[in-house]
N, C-alpha and C positions, 0 to 999 in steps of 0.2 A: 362621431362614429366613422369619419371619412377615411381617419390613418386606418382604423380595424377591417374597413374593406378592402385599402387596399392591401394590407399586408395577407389576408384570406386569397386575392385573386394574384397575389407572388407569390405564395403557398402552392396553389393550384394549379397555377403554369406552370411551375417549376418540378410540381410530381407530373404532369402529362409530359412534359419533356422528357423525364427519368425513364418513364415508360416505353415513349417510344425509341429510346436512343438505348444502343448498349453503351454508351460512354456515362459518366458521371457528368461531364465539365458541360455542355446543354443546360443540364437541369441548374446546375451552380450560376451558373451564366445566366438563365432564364426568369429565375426571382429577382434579381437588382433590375431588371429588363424590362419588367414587368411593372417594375416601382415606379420606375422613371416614366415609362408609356399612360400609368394611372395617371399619376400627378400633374402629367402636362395635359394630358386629357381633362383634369378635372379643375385644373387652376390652381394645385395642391404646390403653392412656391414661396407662401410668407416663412419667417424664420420656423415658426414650432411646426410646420409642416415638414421642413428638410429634416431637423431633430427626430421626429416620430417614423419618416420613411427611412431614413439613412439605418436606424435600429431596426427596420421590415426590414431592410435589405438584407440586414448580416441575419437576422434569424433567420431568413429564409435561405441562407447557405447552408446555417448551421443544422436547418430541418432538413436538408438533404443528406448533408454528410451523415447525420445521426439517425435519419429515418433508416438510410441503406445503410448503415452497419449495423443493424441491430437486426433488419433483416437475413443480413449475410449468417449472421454468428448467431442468432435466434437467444441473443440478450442484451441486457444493457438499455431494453424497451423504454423504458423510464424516463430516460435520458432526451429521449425524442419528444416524450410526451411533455416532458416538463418544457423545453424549448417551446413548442407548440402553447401550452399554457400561459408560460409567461409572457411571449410575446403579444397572444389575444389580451393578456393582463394589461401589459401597458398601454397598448393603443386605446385601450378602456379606460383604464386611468389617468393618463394623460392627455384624452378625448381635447381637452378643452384647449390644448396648445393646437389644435388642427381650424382651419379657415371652412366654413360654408364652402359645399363643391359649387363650379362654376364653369368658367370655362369654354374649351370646345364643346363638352358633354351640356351643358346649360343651354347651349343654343341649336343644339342636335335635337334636343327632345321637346323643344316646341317645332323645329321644323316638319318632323315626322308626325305630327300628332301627338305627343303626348305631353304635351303641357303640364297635365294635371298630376304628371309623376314630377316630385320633385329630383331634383340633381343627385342628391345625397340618397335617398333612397333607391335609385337609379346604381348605382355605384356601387351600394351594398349587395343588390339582388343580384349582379354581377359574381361579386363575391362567395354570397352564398353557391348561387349554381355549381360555379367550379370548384367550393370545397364538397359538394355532395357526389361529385365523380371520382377522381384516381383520388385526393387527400383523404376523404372519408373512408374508404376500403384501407388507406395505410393507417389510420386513426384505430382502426377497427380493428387490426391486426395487433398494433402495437399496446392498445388495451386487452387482446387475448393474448399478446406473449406474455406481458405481465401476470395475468393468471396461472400462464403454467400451459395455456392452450394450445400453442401452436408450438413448432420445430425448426429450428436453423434454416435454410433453404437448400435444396437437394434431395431431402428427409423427407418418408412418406407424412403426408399429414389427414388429422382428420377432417380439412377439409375437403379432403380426394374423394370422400365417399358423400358428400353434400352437389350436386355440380351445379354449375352457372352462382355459383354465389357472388363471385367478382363482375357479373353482368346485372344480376338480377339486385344484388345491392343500390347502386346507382340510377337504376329505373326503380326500383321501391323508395328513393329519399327524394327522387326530380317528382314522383307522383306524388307522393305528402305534401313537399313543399307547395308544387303548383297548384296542387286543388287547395291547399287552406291558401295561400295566399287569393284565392277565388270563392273566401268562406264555405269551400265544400266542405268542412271538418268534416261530419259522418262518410262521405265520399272516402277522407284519407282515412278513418276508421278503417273502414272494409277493407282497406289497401292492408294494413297491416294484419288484419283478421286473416285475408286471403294467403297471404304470407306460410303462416303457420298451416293449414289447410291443405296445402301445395307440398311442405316437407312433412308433413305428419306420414304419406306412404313409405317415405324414404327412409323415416330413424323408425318407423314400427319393422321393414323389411332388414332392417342393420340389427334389429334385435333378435329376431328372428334366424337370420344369420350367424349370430353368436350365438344360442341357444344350442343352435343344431350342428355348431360346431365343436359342441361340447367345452366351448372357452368358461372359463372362471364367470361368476356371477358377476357383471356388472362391467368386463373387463372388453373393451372398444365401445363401446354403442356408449358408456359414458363419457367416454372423449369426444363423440360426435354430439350428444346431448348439449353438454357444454360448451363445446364450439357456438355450437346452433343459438341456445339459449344468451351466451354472454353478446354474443356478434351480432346478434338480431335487435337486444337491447340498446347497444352500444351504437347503432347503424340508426334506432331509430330515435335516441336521443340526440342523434349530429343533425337527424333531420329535423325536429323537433327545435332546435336550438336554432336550425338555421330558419327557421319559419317566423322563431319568436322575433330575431335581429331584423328581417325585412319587414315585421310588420310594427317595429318600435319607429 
């Protein structure tokens, strides 16, 4: 599982670079960057190791280029996702070409205490983290444009009338993930109950809103419904997913 983490924490640099830079070339720059800093960190240098990263590297260009145009032009989502897929696909599939982590990272975490975490789980839980910040909101987006949910960028959307979802995402998949990796399961329960509870004023006031605007039956507050509904599923199966990987 060593290639799968590291091509998750190329993933993940490479959209917080995206993020903070107006330029593209960062982010592009930032995944092969990213590969290279894993692998030598982790002792990741026998043959099926270059194999398995050398293919992180280019998906992780190709999740940039495809994540932002799909953003730009509000289609073509698919395209990103499948990228995204396949690549988690082979580093899964082809696990067994990747070397035990080792390394700098191997003799880092008995010096600090923690012994008891092995290298390779180490490595992963890395990974996860930073696909539950900036890669999981574009994961999220890119599973509601396929829906039909979201709009080109420029374009009012219904996520305008939801706010902090791009903040409040990210801290609802770092709170799942940390409390179950700390067997708090019912703890991350509540997190996700809390969730809903917190936007239940917002889409009852959006309905309310279109009633007494006299809009068509069903017409905004179901594009917010849906937003809500598929994005909240979709946010908490990446977290979910990512809980399962760190605790394999």
């Amino acid at each position: 599982m060593s290639a799968l983490a590291v091509f998750l924490i190329a993933v993940g640099v490479a959209d917080i670079c995206r993020k903070l830079s107006t330029h593209q070339w960062p982010a592009l720059v930032a995944g092969p960057l990213a590969v290279v800093v894993s692998a030598a960190s982790a002792g990741l240098w026998h043959r099926g190791d270059i194999a398995l990263l050398a293919v992180a590297a280019i998906l992780s260009i190709a999740w940039v280029v495809l994540g932002g145009a799909a953003e730009r032009t509000g289609s073509r989502h698919g395209r990103a996702l499948t990228v995204f897929g396949v690549g988690a696909a082979l580093m899964v599939g082809f696990g067994g070409w990747a070397s035990e982590v080792a390394g700098p990272l191997g003799r880092w975490l008995p010096w600090v205490g923690l012994d008891q975490v092995p290298p390779g789980r180490a490595l992963m839980i890395v990974g996860i983290v930073l696909l539950q910040l900036v890669t999981a909101n574009q994961l999220v987006r890119l599973i509601l444009g396929a829906v039909g949910a979201v709009r080109p960028a420029g374009v009012p959307q219904p996520s305008d009338r939801l706010k902090g979802g791009r903040l409040l995402g990210p801290m609802e998949r770092l709170l799942i993930v940390g409390l179950g990796l700390g067997g708090q399961f019912g703890a991350a329960s509540a997190v996700i109950a809390a969730k809903g509870i917190i936007r239940f004023p917002e889409l009852n006031a959006a309905r309310k809103e279109s009633a007494d605007s006299g809009a068509p039956t069903g017409s905004g507050i179901d594009e917010v419904t849906e937003y809500f509904l598929v994005g909240s599923f979709a946010s908490w199966l990446i977290a979910l997913a990512g809980l399962a990987l760190a605790a394999a």
